[in-house]
N, C-alpha and C positions, 0 to 999 in steps of 0.2 A: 211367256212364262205361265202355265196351265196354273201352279200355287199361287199367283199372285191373287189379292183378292181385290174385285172390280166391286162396285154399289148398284151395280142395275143387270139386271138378266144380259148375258150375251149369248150373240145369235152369230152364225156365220152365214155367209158367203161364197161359193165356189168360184170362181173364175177363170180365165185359159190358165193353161197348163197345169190345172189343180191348185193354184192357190188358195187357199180357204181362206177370208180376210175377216177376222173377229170386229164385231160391233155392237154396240149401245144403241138402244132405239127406244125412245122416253118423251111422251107429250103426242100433242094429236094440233094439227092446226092446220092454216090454208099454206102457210110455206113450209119447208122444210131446210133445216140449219144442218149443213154438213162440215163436222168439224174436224179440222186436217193438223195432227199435229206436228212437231217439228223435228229437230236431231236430238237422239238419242233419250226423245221420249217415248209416250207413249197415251193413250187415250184419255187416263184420267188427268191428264193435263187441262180436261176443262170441264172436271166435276163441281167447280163454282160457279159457271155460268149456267150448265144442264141443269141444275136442281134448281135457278130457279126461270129460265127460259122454260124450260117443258109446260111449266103452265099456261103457255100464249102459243107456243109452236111445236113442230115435231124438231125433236133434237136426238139427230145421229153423230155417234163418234165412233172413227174407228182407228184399228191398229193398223198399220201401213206394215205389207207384207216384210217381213226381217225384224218387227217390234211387236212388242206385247205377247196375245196371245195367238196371232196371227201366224200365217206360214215361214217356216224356214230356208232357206236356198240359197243358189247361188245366181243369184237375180243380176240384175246390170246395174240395181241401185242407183242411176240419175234420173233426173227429171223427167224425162220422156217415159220413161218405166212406170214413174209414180202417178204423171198426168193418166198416164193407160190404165191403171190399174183405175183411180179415181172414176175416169169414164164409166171403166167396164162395172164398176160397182153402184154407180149411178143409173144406168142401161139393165141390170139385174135387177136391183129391187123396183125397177119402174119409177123414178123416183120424179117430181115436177116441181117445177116451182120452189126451185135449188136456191141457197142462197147459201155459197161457198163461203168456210171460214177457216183461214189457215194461220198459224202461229208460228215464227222465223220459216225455217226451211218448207214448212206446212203453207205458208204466204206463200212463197216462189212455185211449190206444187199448185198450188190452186192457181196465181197465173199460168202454167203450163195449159193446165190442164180447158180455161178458156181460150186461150190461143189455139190448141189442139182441135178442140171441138167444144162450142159454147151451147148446144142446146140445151132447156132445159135450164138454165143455168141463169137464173135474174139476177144478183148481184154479186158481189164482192166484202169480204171483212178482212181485213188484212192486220195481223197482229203482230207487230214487231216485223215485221217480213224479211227474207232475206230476199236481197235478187235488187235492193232502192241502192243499196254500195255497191260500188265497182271495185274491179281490180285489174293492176294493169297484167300482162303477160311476166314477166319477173315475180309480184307478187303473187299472181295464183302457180307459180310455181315451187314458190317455197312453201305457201300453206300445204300442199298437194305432199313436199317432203316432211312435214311436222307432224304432219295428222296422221301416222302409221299405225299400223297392228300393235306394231311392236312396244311402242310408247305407251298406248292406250291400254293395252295390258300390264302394262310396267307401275301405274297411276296407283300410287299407295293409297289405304284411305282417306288418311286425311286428307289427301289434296282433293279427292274423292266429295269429299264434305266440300270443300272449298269451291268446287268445281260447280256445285248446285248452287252454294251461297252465294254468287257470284250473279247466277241467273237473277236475283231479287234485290231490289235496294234494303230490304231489310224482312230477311227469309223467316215466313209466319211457322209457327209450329207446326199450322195444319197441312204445311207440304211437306212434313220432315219426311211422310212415308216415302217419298220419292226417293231419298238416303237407304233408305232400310229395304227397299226395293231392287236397287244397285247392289248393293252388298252382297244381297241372297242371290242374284245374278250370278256375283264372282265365282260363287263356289257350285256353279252348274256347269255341264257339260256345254252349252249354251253359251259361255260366255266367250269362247272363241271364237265363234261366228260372227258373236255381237261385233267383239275387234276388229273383224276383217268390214267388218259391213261399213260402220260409221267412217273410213275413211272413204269407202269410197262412196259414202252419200255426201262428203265435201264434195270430192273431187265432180259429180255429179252438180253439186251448185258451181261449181266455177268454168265447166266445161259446160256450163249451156245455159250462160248470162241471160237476163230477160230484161234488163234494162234500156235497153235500144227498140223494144220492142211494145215497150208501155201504152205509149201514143197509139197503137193499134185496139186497145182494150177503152171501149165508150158504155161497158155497162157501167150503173152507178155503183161505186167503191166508198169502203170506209175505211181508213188507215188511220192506226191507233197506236202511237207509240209511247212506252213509261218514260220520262225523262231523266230519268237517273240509268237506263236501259248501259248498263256495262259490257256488253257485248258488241252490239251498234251503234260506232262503228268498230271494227277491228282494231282492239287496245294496244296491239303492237305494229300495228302497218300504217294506220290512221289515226297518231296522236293528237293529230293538230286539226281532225273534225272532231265536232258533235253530234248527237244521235236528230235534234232538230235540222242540222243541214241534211243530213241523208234521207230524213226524213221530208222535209220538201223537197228535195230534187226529183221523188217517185210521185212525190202530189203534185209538182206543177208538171210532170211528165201526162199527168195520167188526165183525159180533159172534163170527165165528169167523178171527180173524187174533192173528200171530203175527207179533209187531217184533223184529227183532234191529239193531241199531246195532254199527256198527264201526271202531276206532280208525283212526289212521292214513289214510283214505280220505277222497277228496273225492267231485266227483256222479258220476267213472267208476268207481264201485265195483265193479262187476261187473271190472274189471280190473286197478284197481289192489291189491283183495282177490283175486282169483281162488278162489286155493285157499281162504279162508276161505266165500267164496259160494260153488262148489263143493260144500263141507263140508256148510253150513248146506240146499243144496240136498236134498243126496242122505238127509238125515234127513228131512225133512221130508215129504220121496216116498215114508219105507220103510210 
């Protein structure tokens, strides 16, 4: 969305097939933080960590092609798509001394995308991630029929409201933009595409599970999850987990990672903890 308004210069990106991939580039340092965010966000998803990480590193964030201000199409939308793109926007700006940080669906990208191809690439931040819950074949294929166009266009506001509130254990005023953001969506030409896209960036996490595949990833990792996190695990398929079990099952998967859990926070952890992910960040990088 070109009117949206961002807090730091943005720069693009061209990539195959002409994707132009919009991003934030803020802070100067020996690593570089790339931060990957998740469904049906968008980059200022981690304007509480960039404003105050840039002072100690270089802090990128970008729109993942089909979000923000980034390109539009009719892309393939799953993981393998996003890991590619990730690459190829890492490989473009020459980028070193990577230290991937992705938030739900933005987590399961960034594992792809080491899986895929790890150069370059020294560690792991994993926020709220998806890709630590499984599901069985039944279950992803109901979520696959829930998550339509049709629905997601259908989503009055208020559930709309509710739908953000829900991201938070207790949703601060300073993400309301994220509401007022959506809204101005609705009444763009834009927001049909939007529909079509978000289901099939579900269907994109359930058709290409990364949890079998953990045990392959040995750079050092940090998984960060809110404990009040209402999202993780799926509140209607998985009553009877907690976001702590799914949450070690990818930390004792993964054999150099490092789980911190945090009170107070639900799946927008990265912001409704800031300073404590912040904190937990900048140790783990000394």
């Amino acid at each position: 969305m070109q009117d949206w308004q961002y807090p730091y210069d943005v720069h693009y990106a061209v990539l195959s097939d002409s994707i132009e991939v919009a991003y934030v580039d803020e802070g100067k340092g020996d690593r570089t933080l790339l931060f990957i965010h998740g469904l049906g966000s968008y980059l200022r998803a981690w304007d509480q960590n960039i404003a105050k990480l840039k002072k100690r590193y270089r802090c990128i964030a970008l729109d993942l092609p089909g979000y923000g201000k980034s390109s539009k199409g009719a892309y393939a939308y799953d993981m393998s798509f996003f890991a590619h793109t990730v690459r190829q926007f890492i490989d473009a700006l020459g980028l070193e001394n990577v230290v991937l940080v992705g938030h739900s669906m933005g987590g399961q990208i960034a594992l792809h995308t080491v899986l895929q191809d790890p150069e370059g690439i020294d560690r792991l931040v994993l926020l709220a991630p998806a890709g630590f819950e499984t599901f069985t074949a039944e279950e992803s294929a109901w979520m696959k029929n829930v998550y339509n166009a049709a629905l997601i266009k259908a989503t009055p506001a208020e559930q709309i409201v509710k739908n953000f509130e829900i991201n938070f254990f207790e949703m601060p005023d300073n993400a309301r933009f994220m509401i007022d953001d959506r809204m101005y969506m609705r009444e763009t030409v834009e927001y049909d595409r939007y529909c079509e896209m978000v289901p099939r960036c579900v269907k994109g996490m359930l058709n290409e599970p990364v949890f079998d595949r953990l045990s392959g990833i040995d750079l050092p990792t940090l998984i960060i999850y809110g404990q009040e996190d209402r999202l993780i695990p799926n509140p209607f398929l998985h009553a009877g987990l907690n976001t702590e079990t799914v949450a070690r099952s990818g930390h004792d998967a993964m054999p150099n990672s490092t789980l911190l859990l945090l009170p107070e926070a639900g799946h927008f952890v990265q912001w409704e903890q800031a300073k404590a992910v912040n904190k937990a960040l900048r140790k783990f990088l000394k």
